[in-house]
C-alpha positions in Angstrom: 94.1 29.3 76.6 91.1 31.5 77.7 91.0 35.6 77.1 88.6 37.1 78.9 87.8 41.1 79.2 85.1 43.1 81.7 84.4 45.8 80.1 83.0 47.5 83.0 86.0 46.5 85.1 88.0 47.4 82.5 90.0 44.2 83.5 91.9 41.5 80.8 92.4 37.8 82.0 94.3 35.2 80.4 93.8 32.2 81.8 96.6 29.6 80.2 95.9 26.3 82.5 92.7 24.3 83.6 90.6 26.3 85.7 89.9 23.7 88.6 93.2 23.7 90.7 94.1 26.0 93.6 96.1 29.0 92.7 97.8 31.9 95.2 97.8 35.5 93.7 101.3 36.8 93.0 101.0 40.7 92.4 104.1 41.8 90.3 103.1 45.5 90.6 100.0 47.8 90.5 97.9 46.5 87.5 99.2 42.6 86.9 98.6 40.0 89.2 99.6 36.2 88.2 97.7 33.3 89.7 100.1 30.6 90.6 98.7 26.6 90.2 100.0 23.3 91.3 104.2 23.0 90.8 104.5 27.1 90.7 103.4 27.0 87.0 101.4 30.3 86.3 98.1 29.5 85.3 96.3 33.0 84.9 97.5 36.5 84.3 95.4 39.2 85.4 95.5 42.6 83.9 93.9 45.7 85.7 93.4 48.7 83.7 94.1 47.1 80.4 92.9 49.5 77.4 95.4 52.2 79.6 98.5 49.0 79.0 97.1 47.6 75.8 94.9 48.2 72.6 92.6 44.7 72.1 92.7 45.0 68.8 96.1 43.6 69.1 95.1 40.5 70.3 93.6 39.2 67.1 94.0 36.9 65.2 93.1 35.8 68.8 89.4 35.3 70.1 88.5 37.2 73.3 85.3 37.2 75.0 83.5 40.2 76.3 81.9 39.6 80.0 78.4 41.3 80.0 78.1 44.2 81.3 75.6 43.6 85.0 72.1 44.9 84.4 71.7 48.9 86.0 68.8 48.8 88.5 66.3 50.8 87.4 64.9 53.6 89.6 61.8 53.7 91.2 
């Protein structure tokens, strides 16, 4: 199992099968989308707006990793 968070995105993924397989997006409402892999097994669960659903502190004992933010252009 893989937790990721965007921090700029402000976007949670838990991704709970191998990555390499083709999956179909399942939306069950607004801010959670599940990706669906090979025999309908749910492989990824998506969560939009997370720190408004969840606090991340929560997740520990559990690892998570923190995408990096993309560089700002600077201004010329």
């Amino acid at each position: 199992m893989q937790i990721l968070y965007d921090v700029s995105k402000d976007l949670l993924y838990i991704r709970l099968d191998d990555p390499d397989q083709a999956i179909i997006n399942r939306r069950l409402s607004d801010d959670i989308v599940l990706d669906i892999g090979e025999g309908e097994r749910i492989v990824g669960i998506e969560i939009l707006d997370a720190s408004q659903h969840l606090n991340l502190g929560n997740l520990l004992p559990i690892k998570y990793q923190i995408a990096p933010r993309a560089p700002v252009p600077s201004a010329i």
